[in-house]
N, C-alpha and C positions, 0 to 999 in steps of 0.2 A: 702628170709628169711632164716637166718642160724638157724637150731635146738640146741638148748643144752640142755645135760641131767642133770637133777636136782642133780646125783654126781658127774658130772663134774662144776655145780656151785656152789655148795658147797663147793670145793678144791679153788675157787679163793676167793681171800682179798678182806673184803668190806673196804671203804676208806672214805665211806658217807653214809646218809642217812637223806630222806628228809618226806613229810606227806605221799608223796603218792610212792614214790620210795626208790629201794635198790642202791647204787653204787658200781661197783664190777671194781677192775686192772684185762685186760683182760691181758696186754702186759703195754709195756713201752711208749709205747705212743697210748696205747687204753682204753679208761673205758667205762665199758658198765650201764646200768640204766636200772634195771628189775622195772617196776610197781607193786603195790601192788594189790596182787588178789580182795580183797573185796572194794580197793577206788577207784580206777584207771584203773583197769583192761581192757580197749574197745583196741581193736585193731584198730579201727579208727580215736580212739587219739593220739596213738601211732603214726600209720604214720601222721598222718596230723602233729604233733610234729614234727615230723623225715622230713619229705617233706618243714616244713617252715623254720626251720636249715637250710635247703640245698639250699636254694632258698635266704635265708639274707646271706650264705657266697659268691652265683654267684652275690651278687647286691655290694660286693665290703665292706661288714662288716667283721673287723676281730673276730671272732668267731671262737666257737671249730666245727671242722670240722662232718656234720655227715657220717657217714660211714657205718652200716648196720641194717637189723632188724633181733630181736633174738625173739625166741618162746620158751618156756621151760616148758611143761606139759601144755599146757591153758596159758601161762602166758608169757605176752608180754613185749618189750621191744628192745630199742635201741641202741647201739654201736656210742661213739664218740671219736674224736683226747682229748690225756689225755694232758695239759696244763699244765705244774709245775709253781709252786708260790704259794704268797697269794693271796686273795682278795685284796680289795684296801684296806676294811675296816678293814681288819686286820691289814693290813699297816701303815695305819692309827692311830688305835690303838697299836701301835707297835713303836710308835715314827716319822714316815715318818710325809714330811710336808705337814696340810690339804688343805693349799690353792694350792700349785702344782697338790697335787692328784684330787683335783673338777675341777682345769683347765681343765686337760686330762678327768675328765668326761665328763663338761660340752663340750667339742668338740666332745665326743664321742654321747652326747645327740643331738647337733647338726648336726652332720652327721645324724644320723637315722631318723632325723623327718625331713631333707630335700631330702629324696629318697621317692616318689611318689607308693603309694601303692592303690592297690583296690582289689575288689572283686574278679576279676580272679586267685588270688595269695594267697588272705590272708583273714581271718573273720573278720569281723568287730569288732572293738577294744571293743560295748556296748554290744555286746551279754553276756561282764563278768555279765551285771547288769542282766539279762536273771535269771541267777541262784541266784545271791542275791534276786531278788521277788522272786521265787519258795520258797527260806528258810527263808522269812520272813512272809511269807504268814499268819501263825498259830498264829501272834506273835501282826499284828496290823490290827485297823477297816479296813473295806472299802474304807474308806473317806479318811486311812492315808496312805493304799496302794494305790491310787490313786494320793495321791499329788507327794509320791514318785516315783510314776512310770512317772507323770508330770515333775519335778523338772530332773528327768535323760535323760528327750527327748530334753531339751534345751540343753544339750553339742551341740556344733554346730558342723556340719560334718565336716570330712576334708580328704581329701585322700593322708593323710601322713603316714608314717610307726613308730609304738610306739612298743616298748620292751614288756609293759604289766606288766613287775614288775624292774622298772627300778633304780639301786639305787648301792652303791659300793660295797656291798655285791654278786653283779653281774657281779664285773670285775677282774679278775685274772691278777697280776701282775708279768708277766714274762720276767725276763732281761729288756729289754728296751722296752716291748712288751704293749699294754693294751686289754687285749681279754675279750671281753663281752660274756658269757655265759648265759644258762638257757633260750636264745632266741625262744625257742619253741612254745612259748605263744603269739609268734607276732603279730600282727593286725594293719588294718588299722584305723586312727584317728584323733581326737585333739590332740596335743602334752600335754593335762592338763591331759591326760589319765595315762602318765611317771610323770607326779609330784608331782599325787597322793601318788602314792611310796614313791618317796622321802618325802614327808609330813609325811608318816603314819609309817616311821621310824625314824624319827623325834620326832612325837609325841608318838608313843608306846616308844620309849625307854627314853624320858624325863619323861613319866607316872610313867615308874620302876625304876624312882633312874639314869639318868645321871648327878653324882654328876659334873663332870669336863666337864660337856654343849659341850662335844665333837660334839655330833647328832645335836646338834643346831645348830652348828658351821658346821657342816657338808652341814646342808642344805642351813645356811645364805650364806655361800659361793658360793654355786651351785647357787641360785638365781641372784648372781653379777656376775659371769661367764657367765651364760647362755642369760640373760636377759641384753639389755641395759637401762645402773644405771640410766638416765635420763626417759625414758619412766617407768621403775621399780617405782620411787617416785611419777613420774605422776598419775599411777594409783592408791595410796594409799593401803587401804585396800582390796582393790577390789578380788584379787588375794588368799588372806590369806582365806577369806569369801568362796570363791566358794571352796577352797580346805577342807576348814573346813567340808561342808555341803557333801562332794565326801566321806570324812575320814569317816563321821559319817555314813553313806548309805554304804561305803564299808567292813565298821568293825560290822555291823550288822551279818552277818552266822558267824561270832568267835564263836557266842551265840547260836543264833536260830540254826544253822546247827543241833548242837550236841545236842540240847534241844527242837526238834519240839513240844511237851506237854507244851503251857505257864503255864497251870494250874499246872503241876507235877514241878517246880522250887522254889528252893527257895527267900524268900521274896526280899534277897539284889540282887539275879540274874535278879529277875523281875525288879527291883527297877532302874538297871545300863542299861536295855535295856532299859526302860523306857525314864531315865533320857535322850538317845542318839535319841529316836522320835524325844522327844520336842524340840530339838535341830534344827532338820531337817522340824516338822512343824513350826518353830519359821521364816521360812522365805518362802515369795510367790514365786512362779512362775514368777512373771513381773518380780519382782523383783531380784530373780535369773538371769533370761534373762539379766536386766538392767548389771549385774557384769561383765555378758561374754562382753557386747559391751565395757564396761570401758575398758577391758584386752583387745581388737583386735589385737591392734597395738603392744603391745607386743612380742605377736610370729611371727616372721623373716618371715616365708610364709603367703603370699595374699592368700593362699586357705583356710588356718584357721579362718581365719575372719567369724565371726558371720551372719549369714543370720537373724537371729530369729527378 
């Protein structure tokens, strides 16, 4: 672990900055990602972050390389290869074309969720829902943390390799290059764990005014990429349903994180958590299960397949 002194970090350029991190040009081909003390701060997140970087560039993903860990007064953090370009999704928005640019996703989506992941290497991709009950805790009955912590044990296991926030916002587009970043977060999974993502950027940015359906367009795309268009129709709605029900469970701490007091909130904050329960108890458990077996055949690995 390399030390740096807080005025010697202070002399370098920040370039980014994220919820829980700073980004700093260490060099010209190094940026480093200090943690923020009060969010982020565990040094065991840190490497385990830093350790599963290193471990998705040795399984043959192009990624930004990681390279060292920095310590600065208590305050932790990682060193990565710096990658010039945009995003895709800047790309994207920028005039580039969308259906080229999801191709190279959806291959990039495909590569990752057919390299074989487990425990030895990686955490499991549901632990994210781990900390969604913790912050939803304060917020619904017994009976509704219950159905929801039901409805989250039917994703069926899979011991495939998922990004964890996968989407084009996450790929930097360099020369002829397409480098997946932010991979820290890795796990093993269902590959419905990465389409989460893509849905829930889909549907937050149709929420806030995508006048020109670019995001929709984004996602419809990736779906006909990734998916074969004949099994896609087959399954109907089936697909749309389970990611609905994932969107609505996984955009629950937007809220409760920051507002664990339900009673200290205002009436319309109550009202929009509210509104996203019913949503989630609006459908069973069988019935959940029943959507995943509709989707099996969908995803390209016989490990994904449904046991439930």
């Amino acid at each position: 672990m390399i030390e740096i002194k807080k005025n010697e970090l202070d002399k370098l350029k920040i370039i980014g900055k994220g919820c829980c991190s700073t980004i700093y040009r260490i060099s010209e081909g190094e940026i480093l990602k200090m943690y923020d003390k009060q969010t982020r701060n565990d040094l065991r997140l840190v490497k385990k972050e830093f350790e599963i970087s290193r471990v998705c560039s040795e399984l043959g993903i192009l990624t930004d390389r990681a390279i060292d860990l920095y310590e600065c007064e208590g305050v932790y953090g990682a060193s990565y290869e710096y990658v010039s370009g945009n995003t895709m999704l800047d790309a994207i928005n920028c005039g580039e074309n969308i259906s080229e640019m999801i191709q190279e996703l959806a291959l990039i989506g495909h590569k990752i969720h057919s390299i074989s992941a487990d425990a030895t290497r990686f955490p499991d991709a549901t632990s994210v829902f781990d900390d969604i009950l913790r912050f939803i805790k304060g917020w619904v009955s017994a009976a509704e943390y219950e159905h929801i912590k039901e409805l989250i044990a039917v994703i069926p296991r899979c011991p495939r390799l998922v990004h964890g926030d996968f989407h084009p916002g996450n790929v930097i587009v360099s020369n002829d290059r397409f480098v997946l970043i932010d991979i820290g977060g890795a796990g093993f999974g269902h590959p419905v764990f990465d389409l989460i993502s893509m849905y829930r950027l889909m549907r937050k940015s149709s929420d806030a005014g995508d006048k020109a359906g670019i995001y929709t367009k984004i996602y419809d795309n990736y779906l006909e990429c990734y998916f074969d268009k004949s099994k896609l129709l087959k399954v109907g709605n089936a697909l749309t349903e389970i990611l609905e029900i994932l969107y609505y469970i996984s955009i629950l701490p937007d809220v409760t994180a920051f507002f664990p007091d339900r009673d200290a909130c205002t009436p319309e904050i109550i009202e929009y958590v509210d509104i996203m329960i019913g949503k989630i108890m609006g459908i069973g458990v069988e019935e959940f299960k029943e959507l995943f077996r509709k989707t099996d055949e969908l995803f390209f690995c016989e490990a994904c397949s449904s046991s439930t």
